[in-house]
N, C-alpha and C positions, 0 to 999 in steps of 0.2 A: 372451570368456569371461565368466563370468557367476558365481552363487550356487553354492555347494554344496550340491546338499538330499541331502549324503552325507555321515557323520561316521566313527563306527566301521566296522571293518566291519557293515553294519548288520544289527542283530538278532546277539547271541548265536549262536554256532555251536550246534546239536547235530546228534547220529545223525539223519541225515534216515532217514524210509521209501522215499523213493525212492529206488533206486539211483545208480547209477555218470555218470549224466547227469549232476548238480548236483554229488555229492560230487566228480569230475573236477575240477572248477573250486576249489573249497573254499579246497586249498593256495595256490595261487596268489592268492586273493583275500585271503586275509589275510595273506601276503607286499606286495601292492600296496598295500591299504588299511586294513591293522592298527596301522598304527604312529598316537604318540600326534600328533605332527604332522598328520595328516588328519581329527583331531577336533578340534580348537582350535575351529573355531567351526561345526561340527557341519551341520544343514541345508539350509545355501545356501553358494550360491559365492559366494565375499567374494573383494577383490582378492591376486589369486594362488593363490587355493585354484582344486583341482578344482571342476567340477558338475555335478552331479545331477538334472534335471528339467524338466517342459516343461508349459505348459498352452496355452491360447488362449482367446480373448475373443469368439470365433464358432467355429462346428461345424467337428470337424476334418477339414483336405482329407486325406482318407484314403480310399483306395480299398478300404474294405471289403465284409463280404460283406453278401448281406440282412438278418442278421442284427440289424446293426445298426439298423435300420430297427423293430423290435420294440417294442411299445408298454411296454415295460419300461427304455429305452433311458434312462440316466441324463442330465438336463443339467447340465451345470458353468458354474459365476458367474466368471470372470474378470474383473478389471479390464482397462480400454481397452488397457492397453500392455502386455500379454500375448496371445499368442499359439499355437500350438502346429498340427504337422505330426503328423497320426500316418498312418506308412504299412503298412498291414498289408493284405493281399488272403488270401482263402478258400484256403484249402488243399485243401477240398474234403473232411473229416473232419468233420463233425459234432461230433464231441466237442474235435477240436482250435482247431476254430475258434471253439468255445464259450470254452474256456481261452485262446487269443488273444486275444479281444471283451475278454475281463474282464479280464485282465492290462494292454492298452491301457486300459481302466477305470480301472484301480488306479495308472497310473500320472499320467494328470488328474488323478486322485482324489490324489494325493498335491501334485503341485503345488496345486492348487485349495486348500488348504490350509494353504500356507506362503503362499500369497497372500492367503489371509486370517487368517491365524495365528490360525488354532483347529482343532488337530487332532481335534475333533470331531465333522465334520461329517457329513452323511447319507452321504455314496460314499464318506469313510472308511472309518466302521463296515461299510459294505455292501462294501467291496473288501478291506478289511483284516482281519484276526484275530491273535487269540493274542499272540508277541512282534514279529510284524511290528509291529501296532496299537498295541501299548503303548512301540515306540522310536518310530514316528512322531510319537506325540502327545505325548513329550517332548522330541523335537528341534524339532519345530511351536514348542510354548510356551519353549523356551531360545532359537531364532532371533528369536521377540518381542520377549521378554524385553528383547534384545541393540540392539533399535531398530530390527532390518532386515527387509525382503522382498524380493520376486522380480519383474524384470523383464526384459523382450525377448521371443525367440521360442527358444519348444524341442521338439523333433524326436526323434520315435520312431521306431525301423524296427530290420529284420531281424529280428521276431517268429517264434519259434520253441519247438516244445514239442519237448523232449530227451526225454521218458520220460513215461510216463501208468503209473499204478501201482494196480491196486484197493487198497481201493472208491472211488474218486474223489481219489485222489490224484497230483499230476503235478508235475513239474520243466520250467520254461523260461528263456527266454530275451530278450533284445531290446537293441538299442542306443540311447544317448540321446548326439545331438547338443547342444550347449550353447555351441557357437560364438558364437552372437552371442545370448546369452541373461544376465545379469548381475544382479548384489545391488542395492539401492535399498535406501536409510535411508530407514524411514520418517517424520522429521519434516521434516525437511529436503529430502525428493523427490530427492535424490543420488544417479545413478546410477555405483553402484563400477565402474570401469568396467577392464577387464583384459586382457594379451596374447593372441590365438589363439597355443593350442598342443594338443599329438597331448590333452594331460590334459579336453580340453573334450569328448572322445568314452570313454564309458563304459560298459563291458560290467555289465548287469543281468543276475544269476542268481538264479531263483528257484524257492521251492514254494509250491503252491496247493491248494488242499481246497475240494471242491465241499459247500458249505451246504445247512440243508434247501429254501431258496428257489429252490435250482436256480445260484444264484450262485460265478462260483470265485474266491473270497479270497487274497490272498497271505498268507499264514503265516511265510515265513522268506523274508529278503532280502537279497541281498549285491553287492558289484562290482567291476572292477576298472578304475580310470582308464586311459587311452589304451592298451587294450588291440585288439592289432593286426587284430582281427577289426573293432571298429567305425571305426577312424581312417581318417577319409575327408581328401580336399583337400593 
């Protein structure tokens, strides 16, 4: 087990536009991860808290589609002792696989940033928006603040878009492993290091809005720990 890079439920709930794919999950996410106990120390998984997050320190073994391959294709700065799996393959949807690319995006993009604790960074702003962007970048700066980052290895899969909604707007999905992915203080290179359990496998629900760059940002973000769909092992 590892960092939390999960606090509140994250982002503020509202009325989504997308329908019943995301709102579905809603209840149950802030039953799981609403209480004040899952916010103590916000970001990263510290020892005993759930986590949240995965990067890598070379290109991910991911079987995706050509897509990827796109001279627009983001690179992420990882330190050595980070890592990251993302497995997403082509659906064969055009428009879904575009919302997958970027979602797998946004989720680098979000570790990549607790590892470097500055939620300002270029695949931030470019993956993120609105109140997704403005909790990440305050939970990036309060996990600093606090002396900590992120290390091991973290693992993406089960990518999935629940609902696509005009004009470019869409609800998905994905799991993040966290098993052997853990907190590090930063002065001291200490890694917190913590039990496996089902709470290291965390179901991501999200919305995304396609930008004028062609980009789809996440917008509103939420999850629910060891939730039965991603609990592997």
């Amino acid at each position: 087990m590892n960092f939390i890079l999960s606090g509140e439920p994250t982002v503020k709930r509202r009325t989504l536009p997308v329908a019943a794919a995301l709102a579905a999950t809603a209840a149950l996410l802030i039953t799981a991860c609403g209480g004040a106990g899952d916010d103590s120390r916000g970001g990263i998984k510290i020892a005993g808290d759930a986590a949240a997050g995965s990067g890598s320190s070379s290109s991910s073994a991911s079987p995706l589609s050509s897509a990827s391959a796109d001279k627009n294709t983001p690179t992420f700065a990882f330190p050595s002792d980070i890592d990251t799996t993302v497995e997403r393959r082509s659906i064969g949807n055009a428009t879904k696989d575009a919302i997958l690319r970027d979602v797998a995006y946004s989720a680098q993009a979000r570790l990549e940033a607790f590892a470097k604790g500055d939620g300002h960074t270029a695949n931030m702003n470019r993956y993120f928006a609105a109140s997704a962007l403005t909790y990440w970048t305050q939970r990036v700066a309060t996990v600093r603040k606090d002396g900590l980052t992120v290390t091991g290895h973290y693992r993406f899969f089960d990518f999935a878009v629940e609902d696509v909604e005009k004009p470019g707007t869409a609800a998905a999905r994905y799991c993040e492993d966290q098993s052997t992915a853990y907190g590090k203080e930063v002065k001291t290179g200490k890694v917190l290091h913590t039990k496996p359990s089902d709470n290291d496998f965390i179901l991501i629900t999200l919305q995304a809005t396609k930008d004028s760059r062609g980009d789809w940002q996440v917008t509103q973000q939420h999850w629910k720990k060891a939730d039965a769909s991603c609990v592997q092992g």
